[in-house]
N, C-alpha and C positions, 0 to 999 in steps of 0.2 A: 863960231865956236870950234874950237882946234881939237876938241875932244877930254882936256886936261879939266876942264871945269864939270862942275855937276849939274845937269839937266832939272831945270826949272819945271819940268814936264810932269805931273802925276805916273808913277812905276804903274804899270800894272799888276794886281794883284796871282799871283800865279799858286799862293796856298792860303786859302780864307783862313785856314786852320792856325798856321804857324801867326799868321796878323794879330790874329785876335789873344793868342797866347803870348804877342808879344806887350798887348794892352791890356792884360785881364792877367790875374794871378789863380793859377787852379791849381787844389780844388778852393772853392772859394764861392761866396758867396756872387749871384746872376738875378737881374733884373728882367722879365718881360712885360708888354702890356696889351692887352689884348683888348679891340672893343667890337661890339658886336653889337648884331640885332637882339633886343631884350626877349627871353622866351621863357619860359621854365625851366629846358633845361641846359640854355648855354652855360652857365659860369660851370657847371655840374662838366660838359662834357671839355670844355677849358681845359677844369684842372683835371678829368681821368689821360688828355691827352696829354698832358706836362708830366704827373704822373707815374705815368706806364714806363717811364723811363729813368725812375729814380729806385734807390733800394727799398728807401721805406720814405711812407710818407710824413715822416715828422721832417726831411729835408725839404719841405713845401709849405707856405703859409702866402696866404694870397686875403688880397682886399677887393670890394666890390663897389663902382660908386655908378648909380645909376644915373644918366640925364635928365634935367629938369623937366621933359617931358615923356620920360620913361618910354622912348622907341630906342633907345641904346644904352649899353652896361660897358664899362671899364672893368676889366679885371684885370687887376697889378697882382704878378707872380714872383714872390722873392725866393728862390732855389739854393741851396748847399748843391754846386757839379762840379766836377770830377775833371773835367775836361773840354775841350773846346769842341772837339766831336758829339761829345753829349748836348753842349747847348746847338749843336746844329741838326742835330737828333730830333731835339727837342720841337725847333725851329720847322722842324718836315711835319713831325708831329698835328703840330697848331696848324699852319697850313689847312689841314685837311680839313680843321671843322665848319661844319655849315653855318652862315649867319655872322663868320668876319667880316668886319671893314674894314680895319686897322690892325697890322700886329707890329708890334717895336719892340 
């Protein structure tokens, strides 16, 4: 390869931020999905973590579907955000709670 051609090679990512704003239109509506161990009060501590980082919560509406043997909950989060920053906010946010498995 002499240099003139484009590298077949995946770029490294050097701003997650500017990536994902260049796949996503903000503000705009954001999808996450959270599953977890079933407890009382995970889907509760789910959405105060997604939450805490919105202006008001009617930009939040989330669905719950639990497993046919009720040791794990899906909670799908659909968000009105602002920004790409805010869904990685968001993204630190979730992180933190007790009782993930899966977040996407």
């Amino acid at each position: 390869m002499d240099g003139s051609e484009p590298s077949a090679e995946p770029q490294p990512v050097n701003d997650p931020h500017a990536l994902l704003e260049s796949v996503h239109s903000f503000p705009g509506p954001y999808q996450f999905k959270v599953i977890g161990t079933a407890s009382d009060d995970f889907v509760a501590r789910v959405v105060g973590a997604a939450g805490g980082h919105l202006e008001t919560l009617d930009d939040l509406v989330h669905r719950v579907r639990e497993t046919p043997g009720g040791r794990h909950v899906a909670v799908t989060l659909e968000l009105h955000l602002r920004s790409a920053a805010q869904v990685q906010a968001i993204y630190d946010s979730l992180r933190q709670v007790e009782g993930i498995t899966m977040l996407l």
